[in-house]
C-alpha positions in Angstrom: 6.4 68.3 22.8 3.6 67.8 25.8 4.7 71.5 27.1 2.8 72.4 23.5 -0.5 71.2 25.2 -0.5 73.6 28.2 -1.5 76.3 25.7 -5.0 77.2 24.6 -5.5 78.1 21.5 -4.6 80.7 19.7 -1.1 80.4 21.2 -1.3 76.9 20.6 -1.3 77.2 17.0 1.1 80.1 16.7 3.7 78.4 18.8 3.1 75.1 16.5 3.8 77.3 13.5 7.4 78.6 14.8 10.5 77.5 12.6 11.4 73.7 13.5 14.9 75.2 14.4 13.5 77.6 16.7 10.7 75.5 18.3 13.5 72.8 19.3 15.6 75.7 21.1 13.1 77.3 22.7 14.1 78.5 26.2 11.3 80.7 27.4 7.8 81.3 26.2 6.5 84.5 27.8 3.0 85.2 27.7 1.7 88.8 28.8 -1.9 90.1 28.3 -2.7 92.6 26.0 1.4 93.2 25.6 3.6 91.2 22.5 4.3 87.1 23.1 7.5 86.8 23.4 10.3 83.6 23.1 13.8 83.0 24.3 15.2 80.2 21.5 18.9 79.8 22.4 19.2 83.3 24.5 17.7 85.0 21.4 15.2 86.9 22.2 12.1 87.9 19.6 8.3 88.4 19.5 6.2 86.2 17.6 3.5 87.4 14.9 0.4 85.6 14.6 1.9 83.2 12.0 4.1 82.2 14.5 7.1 84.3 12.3 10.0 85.7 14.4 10.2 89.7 14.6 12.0 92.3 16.6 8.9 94.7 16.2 6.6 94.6 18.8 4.1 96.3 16.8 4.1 93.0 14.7 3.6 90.9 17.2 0.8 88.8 19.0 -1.0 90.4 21.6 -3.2 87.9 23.8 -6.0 89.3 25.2 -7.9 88.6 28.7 -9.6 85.4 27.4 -6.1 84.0 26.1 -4.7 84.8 29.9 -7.4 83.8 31.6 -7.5 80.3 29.7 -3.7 79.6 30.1 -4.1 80.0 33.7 -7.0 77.7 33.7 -4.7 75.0 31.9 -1.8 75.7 34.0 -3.5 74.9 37.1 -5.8 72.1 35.5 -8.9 73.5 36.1 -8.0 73.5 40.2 -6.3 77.3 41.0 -7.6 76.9 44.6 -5.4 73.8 45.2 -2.2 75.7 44.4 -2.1 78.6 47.0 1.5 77.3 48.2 2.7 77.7 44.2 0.7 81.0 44.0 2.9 81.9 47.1 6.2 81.4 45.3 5.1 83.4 41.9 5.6 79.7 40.1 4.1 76.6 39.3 5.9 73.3 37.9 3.8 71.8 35.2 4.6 67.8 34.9 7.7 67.3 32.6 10.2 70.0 34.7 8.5 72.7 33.0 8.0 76.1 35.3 5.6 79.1 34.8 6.7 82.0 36.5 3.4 84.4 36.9 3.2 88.0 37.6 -0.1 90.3 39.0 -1.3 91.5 41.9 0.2 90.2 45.2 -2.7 89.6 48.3 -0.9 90.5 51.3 -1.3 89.0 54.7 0.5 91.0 57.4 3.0 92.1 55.5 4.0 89.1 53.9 2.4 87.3 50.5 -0.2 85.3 50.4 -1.1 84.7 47.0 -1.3 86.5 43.6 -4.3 87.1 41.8 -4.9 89.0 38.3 -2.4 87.0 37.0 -1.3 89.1 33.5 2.1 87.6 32.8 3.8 83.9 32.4 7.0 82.9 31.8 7.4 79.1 30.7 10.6 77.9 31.1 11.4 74.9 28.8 13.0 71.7 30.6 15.4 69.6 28.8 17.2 66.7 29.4 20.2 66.3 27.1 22.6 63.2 28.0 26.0 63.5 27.7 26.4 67.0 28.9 28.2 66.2 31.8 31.0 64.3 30.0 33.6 66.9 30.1 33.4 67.5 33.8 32.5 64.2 35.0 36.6 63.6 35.5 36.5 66.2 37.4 33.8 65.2 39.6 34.7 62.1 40.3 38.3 61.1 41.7 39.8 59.1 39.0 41.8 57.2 42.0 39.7 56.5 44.5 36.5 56.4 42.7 34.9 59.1 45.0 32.9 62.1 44.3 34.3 65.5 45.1 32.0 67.9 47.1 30.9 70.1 43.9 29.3 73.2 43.8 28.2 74.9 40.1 27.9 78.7 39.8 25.8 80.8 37.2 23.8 83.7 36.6 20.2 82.6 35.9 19.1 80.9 32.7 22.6 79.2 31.9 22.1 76.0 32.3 22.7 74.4 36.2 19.5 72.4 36.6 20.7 70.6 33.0 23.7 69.9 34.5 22.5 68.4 37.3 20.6 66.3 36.2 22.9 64.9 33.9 25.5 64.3 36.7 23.1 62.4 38.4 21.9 60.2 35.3 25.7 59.4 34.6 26.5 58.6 38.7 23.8 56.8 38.8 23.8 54.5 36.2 27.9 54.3 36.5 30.0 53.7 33.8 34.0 53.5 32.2 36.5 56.0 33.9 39.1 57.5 32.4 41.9 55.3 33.6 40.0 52.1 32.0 38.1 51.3 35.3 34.8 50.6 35.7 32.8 53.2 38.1 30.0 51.8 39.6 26.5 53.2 40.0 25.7 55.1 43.0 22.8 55.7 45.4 22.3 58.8 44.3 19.2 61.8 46.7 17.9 64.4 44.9 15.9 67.0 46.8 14.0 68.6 44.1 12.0 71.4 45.5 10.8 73.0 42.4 10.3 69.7 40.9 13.1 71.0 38.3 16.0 68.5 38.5 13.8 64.9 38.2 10.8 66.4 36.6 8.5 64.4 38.8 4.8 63.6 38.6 2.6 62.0 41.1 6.2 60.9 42.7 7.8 59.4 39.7 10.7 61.3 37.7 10.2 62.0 34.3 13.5 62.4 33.2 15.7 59.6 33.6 18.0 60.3 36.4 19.1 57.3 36.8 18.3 53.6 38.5 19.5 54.0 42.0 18.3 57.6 42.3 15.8 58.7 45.1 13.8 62.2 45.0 12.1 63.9 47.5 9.8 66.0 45.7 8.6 69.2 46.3 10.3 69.4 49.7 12.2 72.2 50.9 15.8 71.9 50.4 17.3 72.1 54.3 14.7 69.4 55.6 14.8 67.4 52.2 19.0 67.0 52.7 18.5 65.5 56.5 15.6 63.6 55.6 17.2 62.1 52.7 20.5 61.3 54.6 18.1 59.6 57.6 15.5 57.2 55.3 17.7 56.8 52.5 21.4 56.3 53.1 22.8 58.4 49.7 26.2 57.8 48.7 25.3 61.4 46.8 23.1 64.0 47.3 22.2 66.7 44.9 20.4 69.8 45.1 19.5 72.6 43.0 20.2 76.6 43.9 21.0 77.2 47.7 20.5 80.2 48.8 19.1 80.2 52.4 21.3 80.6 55.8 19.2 76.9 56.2 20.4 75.5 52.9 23.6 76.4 53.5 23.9 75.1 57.0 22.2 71.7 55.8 24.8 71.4 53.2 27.2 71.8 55.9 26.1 69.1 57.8 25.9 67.0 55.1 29.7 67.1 54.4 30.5 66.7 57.5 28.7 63.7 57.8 30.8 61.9 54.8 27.8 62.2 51.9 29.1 63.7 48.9 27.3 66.8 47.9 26.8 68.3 44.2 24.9 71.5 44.6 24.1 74.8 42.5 23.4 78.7 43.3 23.4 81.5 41.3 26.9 83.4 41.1 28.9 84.4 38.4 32.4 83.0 40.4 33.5 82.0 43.4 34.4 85.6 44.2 31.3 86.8 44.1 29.6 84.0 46.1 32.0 84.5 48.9 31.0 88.3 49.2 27.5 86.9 50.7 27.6 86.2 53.6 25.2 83.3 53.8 27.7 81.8 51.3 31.1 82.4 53.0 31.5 79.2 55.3 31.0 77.1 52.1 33.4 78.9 50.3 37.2 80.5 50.6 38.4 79.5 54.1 37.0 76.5 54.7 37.1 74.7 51.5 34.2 72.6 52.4 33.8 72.5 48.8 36.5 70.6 46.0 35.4 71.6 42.6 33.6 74.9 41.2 32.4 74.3 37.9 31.4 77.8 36.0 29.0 78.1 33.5 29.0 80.8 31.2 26.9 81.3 27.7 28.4 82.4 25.0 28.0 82.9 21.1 29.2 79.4 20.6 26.8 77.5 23.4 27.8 77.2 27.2 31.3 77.0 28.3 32.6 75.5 31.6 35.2 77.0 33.8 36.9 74.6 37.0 38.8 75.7 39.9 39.5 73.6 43.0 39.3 74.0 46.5 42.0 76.8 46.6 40.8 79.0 43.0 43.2 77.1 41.1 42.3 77.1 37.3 41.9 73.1 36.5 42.2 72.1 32.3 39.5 71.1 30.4 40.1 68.4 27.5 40.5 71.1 24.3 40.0 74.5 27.1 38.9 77.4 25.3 36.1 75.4 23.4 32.8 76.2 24.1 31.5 73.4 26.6 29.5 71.6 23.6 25.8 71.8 23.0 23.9 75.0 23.8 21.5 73.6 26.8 18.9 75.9 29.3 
């Protein structure tokens, strides 16, 4: 596990010593000074004692001190804080491998607006998986079993269930190609993914490192709105896929994508189509226009993560045995 390394010892060592069922479902490692570590392993959450044994008592737990902050920080940011004012700026840096660390302190304010943190006291690393196959049930869907196209797709969740996963799954699978249902062959497409939190493709130094597929293209680090026309100008995508729209920008980009025949699979956090609609950023994608073909819902429950489908008009589509949970547990 090379997230493992970002961590200085003594977390290094407590995290190494969690159960082998936990440390493969880990989710979220958060990390506050002088306050209990704390982990997220398949949306259970626990603090950790210093043999790395799960407890619900925080008085039980780990507490890292300044010097344990100080030095996670120092191996987040490789040694180079100063070169990552623009991440500092967001409240996140991606780590090579997908991985994000949220961070929490002090905001610097420059007329009225932030400019960087500083005393950074809290982290929050977020796992990145890729698990292959996940897409299977909903690939169908997706993609038009007659005509072989790609229906414009949009996947809603809260936070933490699983879109990114998804995502890059789809991509994996459309790029690569492969059987459809009705005995067909489907073959791979040019596939753009603008990854702006370097989430979807895991990149480092420009190169993905999750497979994502042979005739994908990513555009790194690049904000979402620009990334979509500047992927549709230089690269000529059959598909384009992007990760949580949420701005009046994204939202007119994805527009204009659509309307310029690219197929577009894209996520944003909502728990249905319903409530996505009610924003208003949100409702010239959604009911009325029906720029959009498939919603695909994700939902976690006891039993993993479930999908929902409705089509263009909120009508319920089937899943192959609906009412299972959608398979494997992902974040």
């Amino acid at each position: 596990m090379e997230w493992l390394e970002l961590f200085p010892e003594p977390l290094h060592g407590i995290l190494g010593r969690l159960p082998e069922t936990v440390f493969k479902q880990l989710e979220e490692i958060r990390v506050r000074e002088g306050r209990p570590l704390e982990v997220n392993a398949n949306g259970d959450h626990h603090f950790v004692t210093t043999a790395g044994r799960l407890t619900l008592n925080p008085a039980e737990a780990y507490k890292p001190n300044r010097e344990a902050a100080h030095r996670l920080l120092d191996f987040i940011s490789n040694h180079s804080l100063y070169t990552m004012e623009e991440e500092l700026r967001k409240g996140f840096i991606t780590i090579p491998g997908g991985h994000r660390v949220g961070l929490a302190g002090r905001t610097v304010l420059n007329r009225g607006r932030v400019e960087h943190l500083r005393d950074i006291s809290s982290f929050n690393v977020r796992i990145a998986r890729a698990i292959p196959g996940i897409a299977d049930r909903i690939l169908p869907f997706v993609v038009d079993q007659k005509s072989g196209t790609i229906r414009h797709t949009l996947i809603l969740s809260p936070p933490q269930h699983g879109k990114t996963t998804l995502l890059r799954d789809l991509a994996r699978q459309l790029s690569y190609g492969g059987m459809q249902g009705n005995g067909g062959r489907r073959s791979g497409l040019k596939v753009g993914i603008i990854d702006e939190r370097s989430e979807i493709a895991g990149s480092h130094k420009g190169i993905p490192g999750f497979d994502v597929g042979p005739r994908t293209d990513v555009l790194d680090g690049c904000p979402k709105a620009e990334g979509m026309m500047m992927m549709i100008r230089s690269m000529s995508p059959d598909v384009l896929i992007v990760d949580e729209i949420g701005r009046p920008e994204d939202a007119e980009a994805v527009r204009e994508a659509l309307h310029a025949g690219i197929a577009v699979i894209a996520s944003a956090h909502g728990r249905d189509v319903a409530e996505m609609a009610s924003r208003p950023v949100f409702a010239g994608l959604t009911i009325g226009q029906e720029l959009f073909q498939l919603y695909v819902m994700l939902e976690r429950t006891s039993r993993g993560v479930s999908f929902r489908l409705a089509d263009a008009k909120q009508r319920r589509l089937t899943l192959p045995g609906e009412g299972q949970s959608g398979g494997t547990s992902y974040a």
